[in-house]
N, C-alpha and C positions, 0 to 999 in steps of 0.2 A: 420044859423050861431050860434044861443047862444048853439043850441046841440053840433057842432065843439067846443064852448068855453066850454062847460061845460066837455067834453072828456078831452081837453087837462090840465085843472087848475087842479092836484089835492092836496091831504089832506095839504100838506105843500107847496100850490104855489095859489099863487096871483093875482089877475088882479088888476093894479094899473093904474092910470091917470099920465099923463106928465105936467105939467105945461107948460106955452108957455115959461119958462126961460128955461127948460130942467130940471127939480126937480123933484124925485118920493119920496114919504113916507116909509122908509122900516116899516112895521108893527112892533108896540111895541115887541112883544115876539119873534121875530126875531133880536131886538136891546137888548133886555132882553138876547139873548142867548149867542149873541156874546162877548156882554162887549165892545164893543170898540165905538172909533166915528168918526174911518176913515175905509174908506173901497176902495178898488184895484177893479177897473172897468176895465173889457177885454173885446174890440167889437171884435166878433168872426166872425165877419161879419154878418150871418143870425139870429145870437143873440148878448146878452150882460149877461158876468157874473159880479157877483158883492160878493166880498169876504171881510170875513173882516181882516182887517189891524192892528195890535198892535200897541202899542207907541214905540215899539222898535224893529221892524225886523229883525235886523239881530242878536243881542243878543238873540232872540227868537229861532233863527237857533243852535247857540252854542251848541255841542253836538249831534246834531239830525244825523248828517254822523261818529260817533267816530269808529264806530266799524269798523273791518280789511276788508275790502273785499277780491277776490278772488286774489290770486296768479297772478303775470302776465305771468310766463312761466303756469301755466296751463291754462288761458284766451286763452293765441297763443294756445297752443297745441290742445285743444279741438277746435279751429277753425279751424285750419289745416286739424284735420280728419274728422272735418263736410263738409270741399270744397273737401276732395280728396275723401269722399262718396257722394258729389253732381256730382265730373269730374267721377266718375264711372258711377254713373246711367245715366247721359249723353251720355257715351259712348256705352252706351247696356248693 
């Protein structure tokens, strides 16, 4: 078993204890990196991630989508000729 743990933990991951309240310590240089003092918890079911959180979320978003994306007639269009070369190859 500590061979399996030793495989699985590496250079930047942890083996941390749980408290019986449900509490883990994230490691200083880890809270050092983030800057923050909340953090977005995701049970993934066969894990748990743990991100961290600003003091202002969605003002931190402002800007991050500004730029134009793709056209919508050429988004259809090129969808079009990806299903009518998928109903070919379909068809022989």
């Amino acid at each position: 078993m500590a061979s399996l743990i030793q495989y699985i933990v590496s250079q930047n991951s942890f083996v941390m204890t749980m408290s019986r309240n449900g509490q883990v310590s994230v490691p200083a240089q880890t809270r050092a990196r983030w800057n923050t003092r909340r953090v977005l918890v995701v049970d993934m079911g066969d894990r748990v991630v743990m991100r961290p959180l600003g003091d202002h979320p969605l003002q931190e978003l402002r800007g991050k989508y500004s730029g134009r994306g793709p056209c919508v007639d050429v988004v259809r269009r090129d969808a079009r000729r990806d299903e009518a070369t998928r109903a070919k190859s379909r068809l022989g």
